[in-house]
Each structure stands twice: as structure tokens, then as C-alpha cells.
N, CA, C and O atoms as a printed pandas DataFrame, in Angstrom:
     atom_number atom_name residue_name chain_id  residue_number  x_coord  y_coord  z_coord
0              1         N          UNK        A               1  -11.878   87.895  112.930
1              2        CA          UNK        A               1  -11.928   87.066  111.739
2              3         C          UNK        A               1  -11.589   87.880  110.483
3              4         O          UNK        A               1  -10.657   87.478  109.787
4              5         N          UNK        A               2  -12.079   88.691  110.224
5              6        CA          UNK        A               2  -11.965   90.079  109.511
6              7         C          UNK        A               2  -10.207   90.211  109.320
7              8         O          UNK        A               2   -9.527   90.037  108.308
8              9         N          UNK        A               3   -9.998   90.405  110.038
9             10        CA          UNK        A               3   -8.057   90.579  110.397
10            11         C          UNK        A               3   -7.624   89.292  109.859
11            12         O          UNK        A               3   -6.882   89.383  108.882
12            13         N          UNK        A               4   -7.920   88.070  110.276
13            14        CA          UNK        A               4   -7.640   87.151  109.545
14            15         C          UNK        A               4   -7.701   86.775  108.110
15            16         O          UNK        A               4   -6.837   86.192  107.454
16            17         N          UNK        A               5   -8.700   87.144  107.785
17            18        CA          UNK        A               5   -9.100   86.915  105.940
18            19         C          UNK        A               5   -8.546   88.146  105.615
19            20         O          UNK        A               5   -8.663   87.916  104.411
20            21         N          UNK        A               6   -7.928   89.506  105.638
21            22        CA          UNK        A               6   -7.352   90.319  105.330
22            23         C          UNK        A               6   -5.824   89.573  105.241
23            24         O          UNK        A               6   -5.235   89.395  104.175
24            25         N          UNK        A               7   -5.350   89.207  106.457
25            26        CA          UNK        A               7   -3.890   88.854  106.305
26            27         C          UNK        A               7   -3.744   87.957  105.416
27            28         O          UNK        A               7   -3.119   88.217  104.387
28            29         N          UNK        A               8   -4.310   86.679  105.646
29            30        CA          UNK        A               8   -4.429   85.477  104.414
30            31         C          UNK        A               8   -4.387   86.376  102.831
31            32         O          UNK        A               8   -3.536   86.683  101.996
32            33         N          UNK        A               9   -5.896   86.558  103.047
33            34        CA          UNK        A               9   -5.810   87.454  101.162
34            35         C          UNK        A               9   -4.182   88.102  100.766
35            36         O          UNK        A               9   -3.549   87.456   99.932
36            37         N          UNK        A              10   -3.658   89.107  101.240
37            38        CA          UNK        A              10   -2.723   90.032  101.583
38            39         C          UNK        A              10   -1.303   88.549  100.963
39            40         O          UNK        A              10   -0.659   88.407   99.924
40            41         N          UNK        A              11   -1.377   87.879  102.066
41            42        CA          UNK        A              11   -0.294   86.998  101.434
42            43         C          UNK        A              11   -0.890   86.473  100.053
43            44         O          UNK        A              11   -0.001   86.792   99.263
44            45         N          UNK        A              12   -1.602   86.031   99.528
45            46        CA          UNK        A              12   -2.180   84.909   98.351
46            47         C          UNK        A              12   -1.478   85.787   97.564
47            48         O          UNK        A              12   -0.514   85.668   96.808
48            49         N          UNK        A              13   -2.402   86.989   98.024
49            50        CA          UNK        A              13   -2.312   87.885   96.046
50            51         C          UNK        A              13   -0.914   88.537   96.230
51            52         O          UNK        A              13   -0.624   89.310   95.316
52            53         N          UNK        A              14    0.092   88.387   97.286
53            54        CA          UNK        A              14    1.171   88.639   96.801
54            55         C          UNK        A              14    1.700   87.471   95.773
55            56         O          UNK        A              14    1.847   87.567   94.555
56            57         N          UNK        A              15    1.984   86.152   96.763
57            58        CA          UNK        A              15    2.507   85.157   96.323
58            59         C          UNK        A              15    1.619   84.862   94.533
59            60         O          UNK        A              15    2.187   84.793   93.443
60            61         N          UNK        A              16    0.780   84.797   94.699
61            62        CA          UNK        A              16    0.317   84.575   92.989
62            63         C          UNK        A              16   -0.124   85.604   92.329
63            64         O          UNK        A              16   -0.607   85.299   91.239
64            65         N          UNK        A              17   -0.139   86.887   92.627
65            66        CA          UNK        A              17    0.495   88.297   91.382
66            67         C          UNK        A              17    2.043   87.867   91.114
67            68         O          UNK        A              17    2.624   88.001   90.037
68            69         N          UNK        A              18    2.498   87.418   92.098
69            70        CA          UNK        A              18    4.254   87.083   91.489
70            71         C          UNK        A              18    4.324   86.480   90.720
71            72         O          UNK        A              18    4.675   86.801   89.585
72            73         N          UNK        A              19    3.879   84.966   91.261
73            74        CA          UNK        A              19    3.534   83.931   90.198
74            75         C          UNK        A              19    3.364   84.077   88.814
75            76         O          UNK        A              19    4.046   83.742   87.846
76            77         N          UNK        A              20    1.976   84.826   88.990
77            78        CA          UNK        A              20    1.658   84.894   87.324
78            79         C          UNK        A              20    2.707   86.372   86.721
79            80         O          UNK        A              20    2.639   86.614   85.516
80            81         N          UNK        A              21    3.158   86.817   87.158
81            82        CA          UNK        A              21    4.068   87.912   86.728
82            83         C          UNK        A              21    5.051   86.877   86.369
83            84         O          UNK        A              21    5.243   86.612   85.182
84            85         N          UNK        A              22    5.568   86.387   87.134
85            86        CA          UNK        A              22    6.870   85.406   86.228
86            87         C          UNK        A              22    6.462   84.508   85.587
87            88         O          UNK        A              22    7.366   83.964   84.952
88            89         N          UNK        A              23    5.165   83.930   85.396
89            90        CA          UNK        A              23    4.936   83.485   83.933
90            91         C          UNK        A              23    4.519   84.082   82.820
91            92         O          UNK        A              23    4.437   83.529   81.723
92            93         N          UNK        A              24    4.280   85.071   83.032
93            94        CA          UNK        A              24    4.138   86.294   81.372
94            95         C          UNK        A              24    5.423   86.988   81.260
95            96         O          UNK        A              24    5.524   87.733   80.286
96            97         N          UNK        A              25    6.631   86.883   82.211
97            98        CA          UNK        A              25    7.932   87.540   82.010
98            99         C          UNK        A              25    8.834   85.973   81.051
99           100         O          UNK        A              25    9.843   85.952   80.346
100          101         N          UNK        A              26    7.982   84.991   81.435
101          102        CA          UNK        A              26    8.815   83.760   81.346
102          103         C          UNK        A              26   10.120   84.122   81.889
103          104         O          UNK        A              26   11.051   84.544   81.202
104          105         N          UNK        A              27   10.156   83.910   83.364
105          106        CA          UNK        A              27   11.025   82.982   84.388
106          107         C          UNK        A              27   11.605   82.428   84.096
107          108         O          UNK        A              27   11.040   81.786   83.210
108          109         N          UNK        A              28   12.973   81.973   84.252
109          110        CA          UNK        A              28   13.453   80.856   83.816
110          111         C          UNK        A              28   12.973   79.469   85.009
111          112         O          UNK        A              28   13.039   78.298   84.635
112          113         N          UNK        A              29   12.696   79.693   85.855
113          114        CA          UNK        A              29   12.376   78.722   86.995
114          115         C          UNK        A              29   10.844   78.689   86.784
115          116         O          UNK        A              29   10.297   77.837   87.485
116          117         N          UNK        A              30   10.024   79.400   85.997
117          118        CA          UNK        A              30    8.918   78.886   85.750
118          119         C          UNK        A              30    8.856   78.016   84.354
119          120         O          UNK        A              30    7.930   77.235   84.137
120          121         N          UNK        A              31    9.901   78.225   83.461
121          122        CA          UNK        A              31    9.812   77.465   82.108
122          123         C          UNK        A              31   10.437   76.132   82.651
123          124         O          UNK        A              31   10.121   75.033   82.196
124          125         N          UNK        A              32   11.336   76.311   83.648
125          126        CA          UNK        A              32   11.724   74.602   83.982
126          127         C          UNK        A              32   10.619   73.927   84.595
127          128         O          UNK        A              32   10.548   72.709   84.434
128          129         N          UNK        A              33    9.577   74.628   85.402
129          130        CA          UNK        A              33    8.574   73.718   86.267
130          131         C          UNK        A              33    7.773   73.203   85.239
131          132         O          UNK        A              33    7.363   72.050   85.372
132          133         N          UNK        A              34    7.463   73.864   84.204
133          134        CA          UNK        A              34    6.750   73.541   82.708
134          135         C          UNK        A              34    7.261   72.588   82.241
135          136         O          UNK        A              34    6.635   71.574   81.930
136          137         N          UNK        A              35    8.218   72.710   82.136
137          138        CA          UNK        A              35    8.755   71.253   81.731
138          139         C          UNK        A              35    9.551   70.063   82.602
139          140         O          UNK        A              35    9.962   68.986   82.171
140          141         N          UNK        A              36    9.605   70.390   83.437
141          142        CA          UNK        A              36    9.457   69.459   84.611
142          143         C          UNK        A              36    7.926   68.572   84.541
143          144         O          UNK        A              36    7.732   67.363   84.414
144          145         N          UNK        A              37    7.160   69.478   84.652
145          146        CA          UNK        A              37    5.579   68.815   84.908
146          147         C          UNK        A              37    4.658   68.566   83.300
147          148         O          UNK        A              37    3.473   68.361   83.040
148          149         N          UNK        A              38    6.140   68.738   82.314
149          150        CA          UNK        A              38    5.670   67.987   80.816
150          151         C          UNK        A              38    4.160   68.604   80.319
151          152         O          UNK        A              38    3.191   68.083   79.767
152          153         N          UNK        A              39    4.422   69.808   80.741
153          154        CA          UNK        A              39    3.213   70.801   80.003
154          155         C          UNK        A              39    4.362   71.703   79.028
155          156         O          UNK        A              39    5.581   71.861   79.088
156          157         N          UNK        A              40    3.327   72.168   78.158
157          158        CA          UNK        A              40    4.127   72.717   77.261
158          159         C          UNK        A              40    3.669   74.113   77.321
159          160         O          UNK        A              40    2.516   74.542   77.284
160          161         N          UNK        A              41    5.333   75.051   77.470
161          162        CA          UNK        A              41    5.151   76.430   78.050
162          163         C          UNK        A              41    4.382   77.370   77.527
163          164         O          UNK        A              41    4.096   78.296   78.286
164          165         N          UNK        A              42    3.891   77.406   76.260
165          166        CA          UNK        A              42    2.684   78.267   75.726
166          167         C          UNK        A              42    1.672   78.141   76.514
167          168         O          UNK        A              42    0.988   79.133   76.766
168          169         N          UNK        A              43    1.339   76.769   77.119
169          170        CA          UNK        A              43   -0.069   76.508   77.921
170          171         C          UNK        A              43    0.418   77.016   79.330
171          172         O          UNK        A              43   -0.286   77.743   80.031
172          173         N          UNK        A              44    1.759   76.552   79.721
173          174        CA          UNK        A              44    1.772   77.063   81.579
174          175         C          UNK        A              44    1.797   78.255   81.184
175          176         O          UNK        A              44    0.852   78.822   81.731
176          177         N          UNK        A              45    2.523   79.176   80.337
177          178        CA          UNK        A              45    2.312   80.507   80.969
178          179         C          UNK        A              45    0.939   80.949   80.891
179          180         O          UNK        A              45    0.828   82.066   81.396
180          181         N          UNK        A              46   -0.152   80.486   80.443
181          182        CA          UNK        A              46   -1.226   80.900   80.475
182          183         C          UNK        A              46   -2.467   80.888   81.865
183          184         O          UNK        A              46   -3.586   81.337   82.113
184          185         N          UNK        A              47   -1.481   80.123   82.451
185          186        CA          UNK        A              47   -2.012   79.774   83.819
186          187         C          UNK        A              47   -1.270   81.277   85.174
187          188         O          UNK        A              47   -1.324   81.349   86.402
188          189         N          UNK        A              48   -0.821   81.962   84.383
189          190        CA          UNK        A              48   -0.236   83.496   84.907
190          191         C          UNK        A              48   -2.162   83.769   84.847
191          192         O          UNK        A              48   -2.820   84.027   85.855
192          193         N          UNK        A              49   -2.628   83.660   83.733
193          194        CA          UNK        A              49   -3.887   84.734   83.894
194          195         C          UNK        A              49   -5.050   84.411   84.870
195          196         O          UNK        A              49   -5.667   85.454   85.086
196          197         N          UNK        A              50   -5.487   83.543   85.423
197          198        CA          UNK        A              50   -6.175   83.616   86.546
198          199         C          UNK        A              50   -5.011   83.387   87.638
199          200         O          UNK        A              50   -5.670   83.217   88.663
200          201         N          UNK        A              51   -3.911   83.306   87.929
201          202        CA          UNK        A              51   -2.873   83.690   89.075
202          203         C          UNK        A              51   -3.200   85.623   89.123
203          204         O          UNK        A              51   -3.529   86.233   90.140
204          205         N          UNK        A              52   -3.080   85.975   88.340
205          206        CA          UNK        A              52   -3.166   87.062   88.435
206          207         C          UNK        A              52   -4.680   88.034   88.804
207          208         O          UNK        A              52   -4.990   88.786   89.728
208          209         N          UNK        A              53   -5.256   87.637   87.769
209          210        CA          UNK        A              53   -6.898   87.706   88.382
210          211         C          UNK        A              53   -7.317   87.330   89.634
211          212         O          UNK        A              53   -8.078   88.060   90.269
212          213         N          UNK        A              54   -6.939   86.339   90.050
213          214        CA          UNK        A              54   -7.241   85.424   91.306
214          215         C          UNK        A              54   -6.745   86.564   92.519
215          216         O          UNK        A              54   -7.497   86.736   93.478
216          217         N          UNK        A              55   -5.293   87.420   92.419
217          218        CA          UNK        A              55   -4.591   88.174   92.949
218          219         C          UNK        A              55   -5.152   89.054   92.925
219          220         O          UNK        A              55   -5.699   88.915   94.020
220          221         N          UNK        A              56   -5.573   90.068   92.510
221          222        CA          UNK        A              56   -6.894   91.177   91.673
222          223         C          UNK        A              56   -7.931   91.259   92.399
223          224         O          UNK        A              56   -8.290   92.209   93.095
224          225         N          UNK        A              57   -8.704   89.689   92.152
225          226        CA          UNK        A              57   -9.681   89.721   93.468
226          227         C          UNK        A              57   -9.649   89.875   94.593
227          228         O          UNK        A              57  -10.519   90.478   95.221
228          229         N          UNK        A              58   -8.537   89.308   95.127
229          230        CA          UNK        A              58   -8.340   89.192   96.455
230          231         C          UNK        A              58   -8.119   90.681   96.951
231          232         O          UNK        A              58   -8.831   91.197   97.812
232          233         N          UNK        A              59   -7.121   91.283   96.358
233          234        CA          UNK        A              59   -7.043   92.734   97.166
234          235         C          UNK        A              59   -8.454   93.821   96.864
235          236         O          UNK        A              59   -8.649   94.878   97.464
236          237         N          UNK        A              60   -9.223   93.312   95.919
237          238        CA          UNK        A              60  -10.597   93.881   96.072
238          239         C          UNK        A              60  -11.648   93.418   97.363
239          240         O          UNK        A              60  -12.357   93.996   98.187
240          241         N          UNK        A              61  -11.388   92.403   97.104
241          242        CA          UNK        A              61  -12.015   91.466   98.118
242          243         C          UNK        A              61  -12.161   92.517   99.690
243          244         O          UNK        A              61  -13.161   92.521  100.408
244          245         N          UNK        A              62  -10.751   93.429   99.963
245          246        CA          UNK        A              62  -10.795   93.791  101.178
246          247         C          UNK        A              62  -11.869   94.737  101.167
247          248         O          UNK        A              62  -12.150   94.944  102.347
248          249         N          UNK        A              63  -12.694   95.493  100.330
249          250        CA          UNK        A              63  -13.739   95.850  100.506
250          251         C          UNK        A              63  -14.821   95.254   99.823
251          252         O          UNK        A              63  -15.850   95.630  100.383
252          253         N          UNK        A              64  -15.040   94.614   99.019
253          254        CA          UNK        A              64  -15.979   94.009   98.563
254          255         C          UNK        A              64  -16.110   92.177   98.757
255          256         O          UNK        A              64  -16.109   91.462   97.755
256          257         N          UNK        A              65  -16.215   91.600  100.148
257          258        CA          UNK        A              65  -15.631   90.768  100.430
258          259         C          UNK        A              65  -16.003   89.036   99.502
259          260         O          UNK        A              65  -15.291   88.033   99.432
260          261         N          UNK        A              66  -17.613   89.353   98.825
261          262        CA          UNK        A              66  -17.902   88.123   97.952
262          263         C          UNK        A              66  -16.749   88.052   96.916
263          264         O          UNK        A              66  -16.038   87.048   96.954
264          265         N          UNK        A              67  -16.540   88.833   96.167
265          266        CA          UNK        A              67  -15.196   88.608   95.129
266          267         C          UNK        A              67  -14.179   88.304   95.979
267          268         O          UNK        A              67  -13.306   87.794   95.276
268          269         N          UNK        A              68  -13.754   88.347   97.307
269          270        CA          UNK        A              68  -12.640   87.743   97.416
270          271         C          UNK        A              68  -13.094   86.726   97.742
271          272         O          UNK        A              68  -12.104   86.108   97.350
272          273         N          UNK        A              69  -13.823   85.831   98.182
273          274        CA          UNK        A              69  -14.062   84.737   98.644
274          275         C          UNK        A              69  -14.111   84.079   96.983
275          276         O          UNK        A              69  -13.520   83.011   96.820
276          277         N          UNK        A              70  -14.593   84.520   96.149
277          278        CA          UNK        A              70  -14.556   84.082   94.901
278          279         C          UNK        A              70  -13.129   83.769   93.873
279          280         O          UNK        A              70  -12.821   83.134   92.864
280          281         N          UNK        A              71  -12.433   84.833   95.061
281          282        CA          UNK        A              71  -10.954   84.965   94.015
282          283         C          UNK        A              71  -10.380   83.507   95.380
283          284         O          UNK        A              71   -9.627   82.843   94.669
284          285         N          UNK        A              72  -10.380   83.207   95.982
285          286        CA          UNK        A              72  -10.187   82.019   97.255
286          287         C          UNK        A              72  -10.455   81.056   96.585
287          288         O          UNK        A              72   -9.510   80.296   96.372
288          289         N          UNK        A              73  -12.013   80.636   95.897
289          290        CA          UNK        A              73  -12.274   79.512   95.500
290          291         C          UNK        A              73  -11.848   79.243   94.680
291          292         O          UNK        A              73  -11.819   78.032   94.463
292          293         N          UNK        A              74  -11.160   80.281   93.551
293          294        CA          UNK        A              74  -10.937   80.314   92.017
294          295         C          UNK        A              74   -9.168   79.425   92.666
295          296         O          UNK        A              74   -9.016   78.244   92.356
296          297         N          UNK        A              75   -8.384   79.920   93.249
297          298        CA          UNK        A              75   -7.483   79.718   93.819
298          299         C          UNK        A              75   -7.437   78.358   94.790
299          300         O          UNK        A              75   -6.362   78.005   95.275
300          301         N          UNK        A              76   -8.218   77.890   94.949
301          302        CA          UNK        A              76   -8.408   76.431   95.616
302          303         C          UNK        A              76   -8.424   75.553   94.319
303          304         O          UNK        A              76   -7.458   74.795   94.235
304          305         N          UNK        A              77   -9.351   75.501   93.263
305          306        CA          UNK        A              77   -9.489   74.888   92.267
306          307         C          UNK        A              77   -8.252   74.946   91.681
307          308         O          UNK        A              77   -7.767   73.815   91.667
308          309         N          UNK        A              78   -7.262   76.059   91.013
309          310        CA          UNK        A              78   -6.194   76.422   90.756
310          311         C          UNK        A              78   -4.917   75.531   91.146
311          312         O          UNK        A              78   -4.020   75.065   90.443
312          313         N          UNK        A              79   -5.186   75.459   92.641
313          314        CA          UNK        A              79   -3.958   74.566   93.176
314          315         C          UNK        A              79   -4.770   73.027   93.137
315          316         O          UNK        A              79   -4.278   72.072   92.536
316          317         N          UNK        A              80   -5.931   72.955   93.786
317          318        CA          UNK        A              80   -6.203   71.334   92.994
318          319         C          UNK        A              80   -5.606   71.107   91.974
319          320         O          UNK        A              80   -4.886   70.108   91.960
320          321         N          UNK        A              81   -5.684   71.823   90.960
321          322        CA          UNK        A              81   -5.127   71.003   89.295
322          323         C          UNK        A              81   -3.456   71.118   89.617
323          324         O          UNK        A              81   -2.679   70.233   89.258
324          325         N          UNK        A              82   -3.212   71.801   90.027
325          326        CA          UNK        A              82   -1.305   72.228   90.619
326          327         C          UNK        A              82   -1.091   70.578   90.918
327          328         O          UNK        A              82   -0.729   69.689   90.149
328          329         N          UNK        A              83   -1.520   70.522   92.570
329          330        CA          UNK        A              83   -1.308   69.106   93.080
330          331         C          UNK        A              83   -1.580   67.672   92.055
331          332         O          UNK        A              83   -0.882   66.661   91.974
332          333         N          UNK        A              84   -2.816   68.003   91.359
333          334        CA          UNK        A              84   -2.938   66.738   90.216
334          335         C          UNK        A              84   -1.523   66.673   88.950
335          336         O          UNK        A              84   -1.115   65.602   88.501
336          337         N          UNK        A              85   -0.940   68.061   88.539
337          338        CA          UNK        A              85   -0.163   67.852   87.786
338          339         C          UNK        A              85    1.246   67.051   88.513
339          340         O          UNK        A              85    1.824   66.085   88.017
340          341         N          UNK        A              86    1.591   67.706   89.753
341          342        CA          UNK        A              86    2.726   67.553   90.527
342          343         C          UNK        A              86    2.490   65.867   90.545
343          344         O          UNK        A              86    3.388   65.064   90.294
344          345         N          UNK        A              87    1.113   65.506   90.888
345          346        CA          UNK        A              87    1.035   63.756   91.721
346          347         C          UNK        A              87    1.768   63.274   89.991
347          348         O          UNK        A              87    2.857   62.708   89.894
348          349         N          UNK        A              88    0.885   63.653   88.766
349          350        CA          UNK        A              88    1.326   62.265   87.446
350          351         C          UNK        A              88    2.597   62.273   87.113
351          352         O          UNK        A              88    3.114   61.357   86.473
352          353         N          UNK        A              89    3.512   63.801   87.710
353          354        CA          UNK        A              89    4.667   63.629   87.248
354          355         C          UNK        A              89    5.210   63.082   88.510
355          356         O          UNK        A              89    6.424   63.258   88.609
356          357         N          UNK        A              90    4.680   62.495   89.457
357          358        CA          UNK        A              90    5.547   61.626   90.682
358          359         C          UNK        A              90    6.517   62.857   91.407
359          360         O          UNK        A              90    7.621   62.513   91.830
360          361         N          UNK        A              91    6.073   64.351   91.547
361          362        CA          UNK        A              91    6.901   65.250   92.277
362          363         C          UNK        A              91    7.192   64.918   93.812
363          364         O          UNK        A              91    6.325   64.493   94.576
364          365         N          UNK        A              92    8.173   65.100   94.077
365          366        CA          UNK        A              92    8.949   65.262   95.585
366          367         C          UNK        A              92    7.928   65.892   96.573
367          368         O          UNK        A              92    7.278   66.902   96.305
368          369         N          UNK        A              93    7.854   65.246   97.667
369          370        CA          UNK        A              93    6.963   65.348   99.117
370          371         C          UNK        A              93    6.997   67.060   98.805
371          372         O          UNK        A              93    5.937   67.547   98.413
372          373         N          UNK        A              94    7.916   67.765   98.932
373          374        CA          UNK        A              94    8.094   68.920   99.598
374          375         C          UNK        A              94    7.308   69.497   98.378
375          376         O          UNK        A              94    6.346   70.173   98.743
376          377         N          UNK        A              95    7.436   69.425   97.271
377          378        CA          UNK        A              95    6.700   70.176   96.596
378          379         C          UNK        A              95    5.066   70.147   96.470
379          380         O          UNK        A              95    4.321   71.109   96.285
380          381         N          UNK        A              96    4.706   68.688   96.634
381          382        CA          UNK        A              96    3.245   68.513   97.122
382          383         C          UNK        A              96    2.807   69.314   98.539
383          384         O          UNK        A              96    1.830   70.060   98.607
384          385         N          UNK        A              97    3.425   69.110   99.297
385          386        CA          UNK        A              97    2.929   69.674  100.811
386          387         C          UNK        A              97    3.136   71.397   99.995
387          388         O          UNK        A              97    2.349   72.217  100.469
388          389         N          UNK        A              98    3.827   71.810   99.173
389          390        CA          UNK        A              98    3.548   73.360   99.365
390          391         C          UNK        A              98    2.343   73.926   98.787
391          392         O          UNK        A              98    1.711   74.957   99.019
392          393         N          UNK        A              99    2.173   72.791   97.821
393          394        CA          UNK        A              99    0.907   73.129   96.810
394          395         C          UNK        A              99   -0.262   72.967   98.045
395          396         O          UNK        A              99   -1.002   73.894   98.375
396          397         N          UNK        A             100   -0.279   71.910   98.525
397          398        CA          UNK        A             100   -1.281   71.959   99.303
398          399         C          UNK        A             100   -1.559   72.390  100.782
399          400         O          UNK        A             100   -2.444   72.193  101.615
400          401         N          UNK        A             101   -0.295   73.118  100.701
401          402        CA          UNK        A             101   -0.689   74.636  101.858
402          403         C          UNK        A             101   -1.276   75.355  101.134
403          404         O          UNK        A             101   -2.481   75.519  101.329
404          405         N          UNK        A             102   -0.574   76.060   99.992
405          406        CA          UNK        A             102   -1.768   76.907   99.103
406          407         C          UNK        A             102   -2.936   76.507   99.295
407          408         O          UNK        A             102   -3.657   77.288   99.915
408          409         N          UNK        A             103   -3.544   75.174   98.846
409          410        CA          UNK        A             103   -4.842   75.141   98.420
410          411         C          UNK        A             103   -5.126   75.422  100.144
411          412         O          UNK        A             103   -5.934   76.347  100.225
412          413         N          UNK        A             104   -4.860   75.091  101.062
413          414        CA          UNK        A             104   -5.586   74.937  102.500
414          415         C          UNK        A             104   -5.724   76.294  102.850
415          416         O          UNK        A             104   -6.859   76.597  103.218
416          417         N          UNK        A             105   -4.654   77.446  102.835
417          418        CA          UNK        A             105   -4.904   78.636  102.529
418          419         C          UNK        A             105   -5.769   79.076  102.239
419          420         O          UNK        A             105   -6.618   79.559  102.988
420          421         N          UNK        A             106   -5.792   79.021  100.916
421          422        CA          UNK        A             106   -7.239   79.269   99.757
422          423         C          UNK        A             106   -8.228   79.619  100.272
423          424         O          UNK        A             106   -8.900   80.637  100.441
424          425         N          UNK        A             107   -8.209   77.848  100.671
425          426        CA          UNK        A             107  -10.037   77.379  101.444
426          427         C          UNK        A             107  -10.508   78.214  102.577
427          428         O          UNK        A             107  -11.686   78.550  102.702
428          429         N          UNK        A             108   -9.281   78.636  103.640
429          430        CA          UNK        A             108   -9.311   78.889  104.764
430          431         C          UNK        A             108   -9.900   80.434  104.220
431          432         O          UNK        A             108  -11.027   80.574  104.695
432          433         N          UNK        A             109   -9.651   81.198  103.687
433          434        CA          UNK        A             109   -9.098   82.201  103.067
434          435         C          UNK        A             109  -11.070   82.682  102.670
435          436         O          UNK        A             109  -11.879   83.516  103.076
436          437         N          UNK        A             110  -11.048   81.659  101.765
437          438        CA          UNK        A             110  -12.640   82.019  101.065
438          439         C          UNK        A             110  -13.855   81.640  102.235
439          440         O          UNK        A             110  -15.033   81.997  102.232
440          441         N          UNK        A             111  -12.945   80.575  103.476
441          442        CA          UNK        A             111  -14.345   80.311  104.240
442          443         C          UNK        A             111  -14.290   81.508  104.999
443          444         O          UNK        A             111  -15.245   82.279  104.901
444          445         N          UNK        A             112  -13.242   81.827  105.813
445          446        CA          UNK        A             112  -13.523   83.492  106.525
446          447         C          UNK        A             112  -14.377   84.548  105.518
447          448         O          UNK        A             112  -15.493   85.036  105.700
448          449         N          UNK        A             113  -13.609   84.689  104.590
449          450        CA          UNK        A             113  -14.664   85.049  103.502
450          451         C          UNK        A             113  -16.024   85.706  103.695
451          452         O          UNK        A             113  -16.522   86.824  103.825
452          453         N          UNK        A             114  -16.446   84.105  103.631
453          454        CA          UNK        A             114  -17.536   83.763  103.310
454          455         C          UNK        A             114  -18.602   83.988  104.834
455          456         O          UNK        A             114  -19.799   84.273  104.836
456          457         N          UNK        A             115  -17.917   83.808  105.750
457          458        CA          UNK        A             115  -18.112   83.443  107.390
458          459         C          UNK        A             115  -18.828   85.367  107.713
459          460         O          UNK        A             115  -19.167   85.718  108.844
């Protein structure tokens, strides 16, 4: 199980240290999702700082395992609001199902964790 919540973590905090790295570089493919999803880019890029924190935890997490389960939950909540923005702007199947692999990730992620 151990091996498992290592590999999970390992992917997250790659995929969202990137994340929030290309929203404090401002991306150009992150300023279009901003305005795609009719937030205004001063506020998305600010959503880099717990992407990044969230990422932070997690590779702490491999020895101190409550903060990663904490940086998991922070990251479940994270993509909840993801999927709520994606549903009001009526986004495409494929982009919902990715958000909500993340969040299933997450969960999976903080319950080994936690386990």
C-alpha cells in the first residue's frame, strides 16, 4: 500500500507543481483555460498557489505521511471546484472525465494515506 500512495503522490505533485508553475509563468494555454472558464486571469493564476503547495506536501508526505494525506485532501477539494467551474461553463466530456480522474486520484491518494 505504501508503494502505492508513494507512486500516486509522485505523479500528483508532478502533474500540479507543473500546473501551478505555468500559472505563475502565465502559460499561454493556462491564460486561455481562464478565459475559456470566464475567470479572470489575476484570480486563475492564483490558483498556481495551493497547486503548488498541494505538490510540496505531497513529496513531504513520503516521510511524514499525515501532510500528504492533507496535501490529497487539499487536492480533492481543488479539483471539486475545477469540475464545478468546467460543469457552468458547459465543458466537453473529455475535459470533465480528466478533472475527475484527478479528484479520484486525490481521494485514492489521501485514503492510502491515511490507511
Amino acid at each position: 500500500m505504501i508503494v502505492a500512495a508513494d507512486m500516486l503522490s509522485g505523479l500528483l505533485a508532478l502533474v500540479f507543481g507543473a500546473g501551478g508553475v505555468s500559472k505563475f509563468i502565465g502559460a499561454r494555454r493556462q491564460v486561455d483555460t481562464a478565459d475559456h472558464l470566464h475567470i479572470r486571469w489575476r484570480r486563475y493564476r492564483l490558483i498556481g498557489i495551493p497547486e503548488i503547495a498541494a505538490s510540496m506536501g505531497l513529496l513531504v508526505g513520503f516521510t511524514v505521511p499525515p501532510l500528504g494525506a492533507a496535501a490529497a485532501i487539499g487536492l480533492v477539494l481543488l479539483m471539486f471546484g475545477a469540475l464545478t467551474a468546467r460543469v457552468r461553463v458547459h465543458d466537453s466530456t473529455p475535459f470533465l472525465v480528466g478533472d475527475a480522474a484527478f479528484l479520484a486520484v486525490a481521494a485514492m491518494t489521501a485514503l492510502l494515506r491515511i490507511a
